[in-house]
C-alpha positions, -999 to +999 in steps of 0.1 A: -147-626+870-170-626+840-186-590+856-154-574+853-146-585+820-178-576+803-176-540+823-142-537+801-159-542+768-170-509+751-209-498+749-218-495+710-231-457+709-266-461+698-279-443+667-302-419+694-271-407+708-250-397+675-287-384+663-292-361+696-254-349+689-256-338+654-288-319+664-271-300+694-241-290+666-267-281+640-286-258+670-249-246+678-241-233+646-279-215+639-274-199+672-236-185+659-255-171+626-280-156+644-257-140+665-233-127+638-265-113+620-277-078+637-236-066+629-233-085+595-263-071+582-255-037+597-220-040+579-236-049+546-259-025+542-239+000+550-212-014+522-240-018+494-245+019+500-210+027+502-207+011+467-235+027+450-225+062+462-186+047+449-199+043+412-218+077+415-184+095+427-158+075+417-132+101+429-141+093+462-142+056+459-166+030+483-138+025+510-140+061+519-180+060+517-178+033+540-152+041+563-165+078+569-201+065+569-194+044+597-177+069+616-201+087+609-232+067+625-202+055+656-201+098+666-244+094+667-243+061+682-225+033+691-234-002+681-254-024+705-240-050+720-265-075+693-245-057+664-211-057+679-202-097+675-214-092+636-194-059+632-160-081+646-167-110+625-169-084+592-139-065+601-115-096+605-131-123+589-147-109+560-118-085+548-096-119+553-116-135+530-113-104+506-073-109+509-082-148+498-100-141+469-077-113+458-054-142+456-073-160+428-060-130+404-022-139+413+008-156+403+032-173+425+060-157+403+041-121+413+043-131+449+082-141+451+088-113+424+070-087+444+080-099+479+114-104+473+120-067+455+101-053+485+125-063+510+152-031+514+120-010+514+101-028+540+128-036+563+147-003+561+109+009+569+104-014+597+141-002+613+130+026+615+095+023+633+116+004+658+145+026+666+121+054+667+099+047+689+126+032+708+142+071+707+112+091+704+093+070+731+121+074+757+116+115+747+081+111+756+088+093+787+061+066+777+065+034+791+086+006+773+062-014+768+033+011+756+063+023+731+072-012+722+038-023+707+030+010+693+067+005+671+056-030+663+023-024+652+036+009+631+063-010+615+048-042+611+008-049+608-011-031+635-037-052+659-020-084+648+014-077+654+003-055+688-010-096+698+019-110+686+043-088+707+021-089+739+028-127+743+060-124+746+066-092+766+026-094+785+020-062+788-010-045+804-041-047+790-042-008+793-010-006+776-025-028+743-055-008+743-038+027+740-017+007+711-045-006+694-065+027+697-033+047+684-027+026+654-069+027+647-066+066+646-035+063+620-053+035+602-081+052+591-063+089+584-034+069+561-071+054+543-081+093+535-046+108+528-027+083+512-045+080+478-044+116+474-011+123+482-002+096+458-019+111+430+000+145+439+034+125+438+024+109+404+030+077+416+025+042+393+000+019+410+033-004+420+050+028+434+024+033+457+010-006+462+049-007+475+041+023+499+009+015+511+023-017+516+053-008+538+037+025+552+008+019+566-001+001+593-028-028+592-041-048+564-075-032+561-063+000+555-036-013+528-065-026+508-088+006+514-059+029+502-044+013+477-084+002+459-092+038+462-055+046+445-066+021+415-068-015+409-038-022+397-020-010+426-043-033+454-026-067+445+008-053+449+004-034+483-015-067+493+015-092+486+040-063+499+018-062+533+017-098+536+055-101+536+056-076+565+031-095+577+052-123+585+083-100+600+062-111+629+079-140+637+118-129+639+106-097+654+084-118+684+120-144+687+143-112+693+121-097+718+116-132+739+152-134+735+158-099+739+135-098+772+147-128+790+184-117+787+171-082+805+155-103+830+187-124+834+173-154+827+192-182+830+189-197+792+176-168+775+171-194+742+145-215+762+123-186+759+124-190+720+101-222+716+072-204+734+078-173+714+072-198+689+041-215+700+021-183+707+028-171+674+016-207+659-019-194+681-021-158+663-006-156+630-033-152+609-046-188+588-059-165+561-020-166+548-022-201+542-053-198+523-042-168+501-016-195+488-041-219+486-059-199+463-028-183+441-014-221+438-053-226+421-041-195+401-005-209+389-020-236+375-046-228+356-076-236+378-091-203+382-106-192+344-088-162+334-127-150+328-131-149+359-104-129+373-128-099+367-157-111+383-138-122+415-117-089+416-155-075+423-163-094+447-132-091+468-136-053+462-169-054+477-158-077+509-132-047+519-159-023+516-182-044+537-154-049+562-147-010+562-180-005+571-177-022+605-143-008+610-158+025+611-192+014+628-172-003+655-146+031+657-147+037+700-139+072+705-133+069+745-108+047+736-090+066+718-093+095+742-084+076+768-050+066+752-042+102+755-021+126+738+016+110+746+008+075+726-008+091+700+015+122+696+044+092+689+021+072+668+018+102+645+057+111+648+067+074+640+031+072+610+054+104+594+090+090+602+079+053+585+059+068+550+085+096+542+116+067+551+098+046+526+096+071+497+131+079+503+142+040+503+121+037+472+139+070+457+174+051+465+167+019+453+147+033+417+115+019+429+101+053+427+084+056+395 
């Protein structure tokens, strides 16, 4: 009796155990920094030069010197397979953190103000990347599926949305790859025409934030077009994206809902919790801390002498990020997608920039 009691009392963890556990997170996390290293310094390097040859020619701007650049050094060679986990953790993680601190120079009256008198723009846009490639996609005889993702990731916000959708509907992995590669290859065009053609329109840095926003595809290239445009014009295409941003979550409920009626599910609704709960896994948590940060804004914690200072920094981030967008750039890829997917990316890229000009033009945001 007394042996099976004193087996049910607990073992104090001895101070060698918690010792040897700390240790093996501490080795962890030097292991994860030296693996992010190769591609992060790769990234940076290839920013800080993008930057420099930015202040030399500032018509050009450092997002174009590091988005070319890396394309540039992808055609000669592609990055290792040390570089590449650096590279991803630049593209996404970096540039989110750009979109955080950007948020230090922000207002939650500017985010309401400017996501609110975005909406008829930015869902009129977003109808019409759906319908379209709805329409133009059943032209093309490309799948449903391939035509699905390639609509939500024009009309919405590229890669992420493209995850988003393929939770619900699982699609092939061949299919998301085309997508992905499709929106890429109108990602970075919209980065090198955008900003001119906005200067040739005459546009007012909130005309065009409010195009970029709506127009093109994925947060990266919002940033890149709209810093190269001017700098007044980058917080309002950032808050404007972010709203579209989070059209992710009706869009994901009506296609669960959408799809399990097709497949004559029994209770089509059921399907809507786990609509839910993969979007829970990839929305991004960069939203929550770009609040975080314009709250600190609001009320009064960030020194308006800093707003400057942290503009520059944030500046520099996308241009670092860039960088690996363009060093990571896959060319089979997007060869492989093929002309079909990439023919209705550009017909849907077109239908969604002009829509949102004319929106703009009907509702007087056009200025």
């Amino acid at each position: 009796m007394m042996e099976s009691v004193t087996s049910q009392v607990p073992r104090p963890v001895s101070i060698k155990s918690r010792v040897g556990d700390n240790a093996e997170q501490n080795l962890a996390k030097k292991d994860r920094v030296l693996t992010l290293l190769p591609g992060l310094m790769a990234a940076v390097v290839l920013g800080t030069v993008a930057t420099v040859l930015g202040h030399l020619v500032p018509v050009v701007g450092a997002p174009v010197f590091a988005i070319v650049g890396g394309i540039g050094i992808a055609l000669l060679r592609q990055p290792s397979n040390r570089e590449r986990p650096g590279l991803a953790f630049s593209s996404r993680v970096v540039l989110q953190g750009s979109i955080v601190v950007l948020g230090t120079g922000l207002s939650f009256h500017q985010v309401l103000v400017t996501g609110t008198s975005s909406l008829p723009v930015l869902l009129g846009s977003l109808a019409v990347a759906l319908v379209g490639a709805a329409i133009l996609g059943r032209i093309l005889s490309i799948d449903k599926d391939l035509r699905t993702l390639i609509g939500v990731g024009t009309g919405i916000c590229g890669a992420s949305a493209i995850a988003a959708t393929n939770a619900v509907i699982s699609a092939s992995e061949a299919d998301v790859s085309y997508a992905i590669a499709t929106i890429f290859t109108f990602n970075v065009v919209a980065v090198l025409v955008f900003p001119t053609l906005g200067h040739l329109l005459s546009l007012s840095p909130h005309a065009f934030g409010l195009w970029a926003g709506t127009a093109i595809n994925d947060m990266s290239s919002v940033a890149a077009a709209s810093s190269i445009f001017g700098h007044g014009a980058t917080s309002y295409a950032v808050v404007v994206k972010l709203t579209r941003t989070l059209m992710i979550i009706p869009i994901s409920i009506g296609l669960a809902f959408w799809r399990s009626r097709q497949n004559h599910h029994p209770d089509a609704s059921a399907q809507i919790p786990r609509a839910l709960g993969n979007l829970r896994q990839i929305m991004p948590v960069f939203i929550g801390w770009f609040l975080v940060t314009v709250t600190a804004n609001t009320v009064g914690l960030v020194p308006g002498s800093w707003h400057g200072v942290l503009s520059g920094i944030a500046q520099v981030m996308i241009t670092v990020a860039l960088a690996a967008i363009g060093l990571s750039t896959n060319f089979r890829d997007i060869r492989r997608a093929g002309l079909k997917p990439l023919a209705l990316g550009a017909m849907l890229w077109l239908l969604v920039a002009l829509s949102s000009l004319g929106l703009q033009l009907a509702t007087g945001k056009l200025a």
